[in-house]
C-alpha positions, -999 to 999 in steps of 0.1 A, spaced: 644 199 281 665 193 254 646 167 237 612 191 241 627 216 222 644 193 196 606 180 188 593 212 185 615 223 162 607 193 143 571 202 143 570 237 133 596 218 100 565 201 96 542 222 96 561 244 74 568 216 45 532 207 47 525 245 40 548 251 12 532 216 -3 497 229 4 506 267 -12 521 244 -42 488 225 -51 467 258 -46 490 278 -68 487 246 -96 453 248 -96 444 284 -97 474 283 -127 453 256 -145 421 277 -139 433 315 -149 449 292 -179 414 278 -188 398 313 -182 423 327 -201 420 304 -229 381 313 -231 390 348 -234 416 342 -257 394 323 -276 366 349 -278 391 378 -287 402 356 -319 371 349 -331 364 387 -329 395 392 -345 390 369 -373 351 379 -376 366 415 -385 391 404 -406 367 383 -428 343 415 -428 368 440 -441 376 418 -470 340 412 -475 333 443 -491 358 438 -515 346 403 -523 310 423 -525 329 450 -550 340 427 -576 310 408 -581 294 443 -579 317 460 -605 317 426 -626 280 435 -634 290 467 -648 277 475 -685 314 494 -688 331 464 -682 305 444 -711 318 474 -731 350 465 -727 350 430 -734 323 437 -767 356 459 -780 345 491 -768 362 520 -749 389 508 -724 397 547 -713 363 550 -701 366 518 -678 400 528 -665 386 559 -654 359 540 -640 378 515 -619 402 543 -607 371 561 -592 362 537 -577 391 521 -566 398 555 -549 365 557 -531 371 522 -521 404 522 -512 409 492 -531 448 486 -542 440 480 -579 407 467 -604 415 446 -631 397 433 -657 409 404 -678 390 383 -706 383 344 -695 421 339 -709 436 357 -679 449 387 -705 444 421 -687 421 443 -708 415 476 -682 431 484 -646 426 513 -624 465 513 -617 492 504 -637 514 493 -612 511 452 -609 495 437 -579 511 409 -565 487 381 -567 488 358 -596 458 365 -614 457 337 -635 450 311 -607 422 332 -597 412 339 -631 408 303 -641 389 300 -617 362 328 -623 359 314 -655 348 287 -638 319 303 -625 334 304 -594 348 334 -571 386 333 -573 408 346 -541 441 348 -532 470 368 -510 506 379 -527 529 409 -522 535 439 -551 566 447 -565 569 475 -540 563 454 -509 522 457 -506 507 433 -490 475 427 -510 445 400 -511 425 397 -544 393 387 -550 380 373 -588 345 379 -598 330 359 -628 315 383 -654 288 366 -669 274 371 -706 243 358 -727 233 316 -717 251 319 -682 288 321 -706 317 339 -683 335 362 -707 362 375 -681 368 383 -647 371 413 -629 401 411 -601 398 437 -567 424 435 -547 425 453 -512 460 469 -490 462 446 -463 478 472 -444 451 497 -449 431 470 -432 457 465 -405 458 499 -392 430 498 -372 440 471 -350 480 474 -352 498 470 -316 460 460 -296 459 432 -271 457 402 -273 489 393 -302 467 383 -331 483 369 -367 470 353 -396 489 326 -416 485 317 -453 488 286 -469 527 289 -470 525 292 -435 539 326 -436 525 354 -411 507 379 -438 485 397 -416 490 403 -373 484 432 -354 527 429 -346 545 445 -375 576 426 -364 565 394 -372 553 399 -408 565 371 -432 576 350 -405 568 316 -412 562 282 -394 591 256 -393 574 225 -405 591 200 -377 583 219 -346 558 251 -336 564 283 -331 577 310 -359 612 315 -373 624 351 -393 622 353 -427 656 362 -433 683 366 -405 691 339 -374 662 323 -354 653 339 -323 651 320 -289 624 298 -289 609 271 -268 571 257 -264 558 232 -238 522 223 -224 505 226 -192 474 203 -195 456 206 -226 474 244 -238 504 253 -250 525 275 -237 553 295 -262 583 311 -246 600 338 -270 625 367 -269 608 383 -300 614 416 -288 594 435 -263 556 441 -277 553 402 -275 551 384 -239 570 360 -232 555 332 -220 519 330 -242 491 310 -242 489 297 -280 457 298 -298 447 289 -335 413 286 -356 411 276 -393 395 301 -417 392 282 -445 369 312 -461 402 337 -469 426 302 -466 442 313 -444 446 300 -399 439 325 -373 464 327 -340 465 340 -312 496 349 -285 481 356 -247 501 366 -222 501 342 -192 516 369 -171 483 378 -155 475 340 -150 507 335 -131 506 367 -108 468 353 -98 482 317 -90 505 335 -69 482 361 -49 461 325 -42 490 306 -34 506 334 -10 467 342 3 467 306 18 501 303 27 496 335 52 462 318 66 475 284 75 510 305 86 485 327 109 466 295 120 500 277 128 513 309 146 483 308 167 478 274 173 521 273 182 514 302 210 483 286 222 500 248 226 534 269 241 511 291 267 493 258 277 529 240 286 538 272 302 501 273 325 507 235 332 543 243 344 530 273 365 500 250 384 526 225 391 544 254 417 510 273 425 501 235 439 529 237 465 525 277 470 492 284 467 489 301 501 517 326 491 509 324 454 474 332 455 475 373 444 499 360 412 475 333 405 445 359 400 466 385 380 478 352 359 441 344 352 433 379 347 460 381 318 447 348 306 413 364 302 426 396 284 444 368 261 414 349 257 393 378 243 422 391 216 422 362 203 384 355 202 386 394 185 416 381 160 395 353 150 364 377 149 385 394 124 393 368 105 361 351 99 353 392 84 380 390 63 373 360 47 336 372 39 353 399 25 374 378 2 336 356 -12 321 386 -19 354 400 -35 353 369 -57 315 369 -56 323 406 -75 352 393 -96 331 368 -114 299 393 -120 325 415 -136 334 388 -161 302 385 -179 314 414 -200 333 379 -221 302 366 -228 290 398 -252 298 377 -286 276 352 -272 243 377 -266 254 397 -300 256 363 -319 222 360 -329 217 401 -343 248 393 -363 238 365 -378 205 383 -389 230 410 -399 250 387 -422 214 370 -439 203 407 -447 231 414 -461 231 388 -484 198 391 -491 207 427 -503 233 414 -524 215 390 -539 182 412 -547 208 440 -562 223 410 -587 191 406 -596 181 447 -602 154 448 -574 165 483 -553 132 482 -533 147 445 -515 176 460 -515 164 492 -491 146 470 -474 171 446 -461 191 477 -457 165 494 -435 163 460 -415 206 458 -410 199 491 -396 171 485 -370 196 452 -358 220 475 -355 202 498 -334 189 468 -316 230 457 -312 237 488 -292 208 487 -270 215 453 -261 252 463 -251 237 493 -233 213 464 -212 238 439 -208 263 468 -192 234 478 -171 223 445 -157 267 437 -148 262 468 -125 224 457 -112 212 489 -128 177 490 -144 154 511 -165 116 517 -161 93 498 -172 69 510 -199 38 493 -220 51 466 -242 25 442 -265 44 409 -260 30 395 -289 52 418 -312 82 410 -291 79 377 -293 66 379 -334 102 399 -338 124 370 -316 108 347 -338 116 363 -370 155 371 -358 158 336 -351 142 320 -386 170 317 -402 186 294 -374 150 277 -374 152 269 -408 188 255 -413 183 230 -380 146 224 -401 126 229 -366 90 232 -367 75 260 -355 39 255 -338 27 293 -325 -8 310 -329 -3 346 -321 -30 363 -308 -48 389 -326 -50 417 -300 -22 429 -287 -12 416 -250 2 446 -230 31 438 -205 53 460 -186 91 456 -198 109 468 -225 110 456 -258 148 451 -262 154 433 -233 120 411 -237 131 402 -273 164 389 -257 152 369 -234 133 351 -261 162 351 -281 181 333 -257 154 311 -249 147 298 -284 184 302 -287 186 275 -258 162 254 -278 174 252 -310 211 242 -293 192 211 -271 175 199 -303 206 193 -322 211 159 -334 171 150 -326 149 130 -350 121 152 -337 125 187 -336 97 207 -326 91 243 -311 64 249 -293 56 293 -284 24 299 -265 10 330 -252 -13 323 -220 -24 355 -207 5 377 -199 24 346 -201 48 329 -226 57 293 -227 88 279 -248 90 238 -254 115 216 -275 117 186 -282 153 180 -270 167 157 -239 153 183 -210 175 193 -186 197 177 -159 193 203 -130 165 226 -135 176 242 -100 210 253 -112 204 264 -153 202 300 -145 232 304 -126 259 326 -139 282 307 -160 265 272 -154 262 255 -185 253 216 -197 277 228 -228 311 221 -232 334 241 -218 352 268 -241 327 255 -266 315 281 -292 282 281 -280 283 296 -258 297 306 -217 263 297 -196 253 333 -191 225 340 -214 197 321 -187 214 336 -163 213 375 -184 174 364 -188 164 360 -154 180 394 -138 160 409 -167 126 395 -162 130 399 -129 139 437 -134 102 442 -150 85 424 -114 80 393 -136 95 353 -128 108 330 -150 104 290 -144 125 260 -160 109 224 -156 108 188 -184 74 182 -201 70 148 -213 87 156 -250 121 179 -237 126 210 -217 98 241 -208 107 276 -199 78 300 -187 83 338 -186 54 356 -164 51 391 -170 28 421 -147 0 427 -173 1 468 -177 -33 472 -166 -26 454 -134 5 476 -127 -14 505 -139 -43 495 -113 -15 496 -84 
């Protein structure tokens, strides 16, 4: 008796080490996993981050080489009124909100400013370098504190001959306001490897210690500090006070544009608290298992025990035998109706992580806006250039075209929000040639840097569909998107558009793809992982939406790379039914 009991408690010890090992190894990996996931997202929301950065001081880099072609400021430097230009640079510098305008001659001397007071940039580094030809830029801090970034524009005279340089430089803090105290903890280091911008006022001027990571305070004691790695991240711990977690995920991106290195602090918090909810999750199903599979071995000792004395009393025995098999019965069907439940509550937990991972596409909107905003940028350098060289009717035109990608931004947001919540909008009469004609031209500029031949004869009647144009011209997007991306690197790069019918056909001349049955599965991707490129959801994006319209799209390998078809309803066939 003794030695029965002695063994089972050994057992259930067992079973209860192997369980805590078994909740360890599931809590490692989903750790490693929400790290990776979190390290995408992280990833994304930097990139954002610096992308906006870069575009507010853009406008000021677009400002001095704007007011460097002023004739006020050729005035100046001819010998002519300086009051005049003062006046001039503080208007604008006002409407701007720029921090100061100067404008020196191509010695560095100041000649005009809008303001008095002294920036805090060096000029003369930037300055010799405008004279140069070049644009000059630079970060410092004003005598009262300001935090300022300058940007030098050449100003050009007679036989290409830079005669000065006119110096805009912008508040950094003006610029910071928008974005102080949001989520993820974002910072910006110079080449001092101090912190000059961050969305954490706390940490401004801290700077890097050159023999380990992390940030030390510019003046006082350091603050605790430690950093390790879990696989390929690393992970900070800090007491930096409480707007900063403390265990983050660290994240950093060269800008070399501004020269300065983008980071990034993301809390690990969540990452942990999932690890745990999975770890604990499979600790109470093998716990419940074990629990029932204890009971079950216990009640069969305890029936074997019992026949052994109905076998010498079955004559007087025989009304308890039938009420033991009775309650044996009634036992039998709970648990059959526990293990019902069970098998219902683990379908409930797939589809509730079925759920969870249709509600992360939402990270993948810089990858679907990518494209737009890189028309965006080219039009707005276009503009820029054409307005150097006096031609306003480019200029409104390239204007009038960032405005219709803008529009064309927000409706893609509004479709990509629609199809994460299976929604859809009616169909109307689309000619897919012009949808296709307007993918093509978003995408030229990418076609022409990768030097890709384009081979497409568009039809010269217009070939109704039903769809709608925005979502149409991002499936094509995507699609030559896809193509461009799988021709990298090729000796032969080719693209192929055919209209057939109400159908479109896309070829490159790229290595084809491994698993045609699996490329338009959400987040399935023969990229790498956390690769800008993107997060394998734009095939994916693509086929709910041609699908929405009553239409199929088809991935095979031709005998030159890979072939996707989109088959749309003609109108007049849908009209007919």
């Amino acid at each position: 008796m003794k030695n029965g009991v002695f063994r089972r408690v050994l057992i259930v010890l067992g079973f209860l080490a192997l369980v805590l090992a078994v909740s360890g190894g599931v809590w490692r990996y989903g750790y490693f996993q929400a790290l990776d996931q979190l390290a995408r997202q992280g990833a994304a929301d930097l990139t954002l981050a610096s992308d906006r950065l870069k575009g507010q001081l853009q406008r000021y880099r677009e400002l001095a080489v704007l007011v460097a072609d002023h004739p006020q400021v050729h005035a100046v430097l001819a010998g002519r009124d300086v009051t005049a230009a003062e006046a001039l640079f503080l208007n604008i510098a006002d409407k701007t909100a720029a921090q100061n305008i100067v404008l020196t001659d191509d010695t560095g001397h100041a000649l005009a400013r809008a303001r008095a007071t002294p920036g805090g940039v060096q000029i003369a580094p930037l300055v010799s370098r405008a004279v140069q030809g070049a644009l000059g830029w630079g970060n410092g801090q004003t005598a009262s504190g300001i935090r300022v970034f300058a940007y030098a524009a050449p100003v050009f005279g007679d036989g290409a001959r830079v005669l000065g340089a006119v110096v805009v430089s912008a508040d950094l803090s003006s610029i910071e306001w928008d974005w102080v105290g949001s989520n993820p903890a974002v910072f910006f280091t110079d080449a001092a490897d101090r912190v000059f911008i961050t969305n954490r006022s706390e940490i401004v001027f801290w700077k890097s210690p050159a023999d380990h990571a992390g940030l030390v305070p510019d003046t006082g004691p350091a603050l605790p500090f430690n950093t390790y790695r879990v696989g390929r991240h690393e992970i900070w711990q800090m007491g930096w006070g409480p707007y900063l977690p403390e265990n983050a995920l660290h994240l950093a991106i060269p800008l070399p544009v501004i020269g300065m290195k983008g980071e990034a602090l993301i809390d690990v918090a969540p990452a942990r608290r999932l690890a745990t909810l999975q770890a604990a999750a499979v600790a109470g199903l093998c716990l419940a298992f074990g629990a029932l599979l204890f009971l079950a071995t216990e009640r069969r000792r305890t029936l074997a025990h019992a026949n052994m004395l109905l076998e010498a009393r079955v004559a007087e025995r025989t009304a308890a035998l039938r009420e033991t098999n009775s309650r044996l019965r009634r036992e039998a069907e709970e648990l059959e109706e526990a293990q019902t439940a069970l098998a219902r509550a683990q379908a409930d937990l797939v589809q509730a992580g079925k759920l969870s991972a249709l509600g992360q596409m939402s990270a993948g909107l810089s990858h679907e806006l990518n494209q737009p905003l890189m028309a965006l940028q080219n039009y707005a350098e276009n503009a820029t250039k054409f307005l150097d060289r006096d031609k306003p009717d480019r200029v409104t035109e390239n204007l009038a075209r960032i405005s219709d990608m803008a529009r064309r931004m927000g409706r893609i947001i509004k479709n990509l929000r629609a199809f994460s919540k299976q929604e859809s909008e009616p169909a109307v009469r689309v000619d897919i040639v012009e949808v296709l004609s307007r993918a093509l031209e978003l995408t030229a500029p990418r076609l022409r840097n990768e030097e890709i031949s384009i081979n497409f004869d568009a039809p010269a009647r217009p070939v109704w569909v039903s769809g709608g144009e925005v979502r149409l011209g991002q499936v094509f997007v995507n699609l030559i998107t896809n193509a461009v991306d799988a021709m990298a690197g090729r000796a032969l790069r080719v693209l192929t558009v055919k209209i057939d019918g109400h159908a479109v056909s896309i070829r490159d001349t790229g290595p084809g793809i491994e698993r045609p049955e699996r490329v338009f599965d959400p987040f399935y991707s023969t990229k790498e992982v956390g690769a800008s490129e993107g997060m394998g959801l734009g095939l994916s994006i693509s086929y709910g939406i041609v699908q929405s319209f009553g239409g199929e799209i088809r991935s095979g390998n031709g005998p030159d790379g890979a072939e996707f078809v989109v088959e749309l309803v003609s109108w007049s066939e849908k009209g007919a039914t």
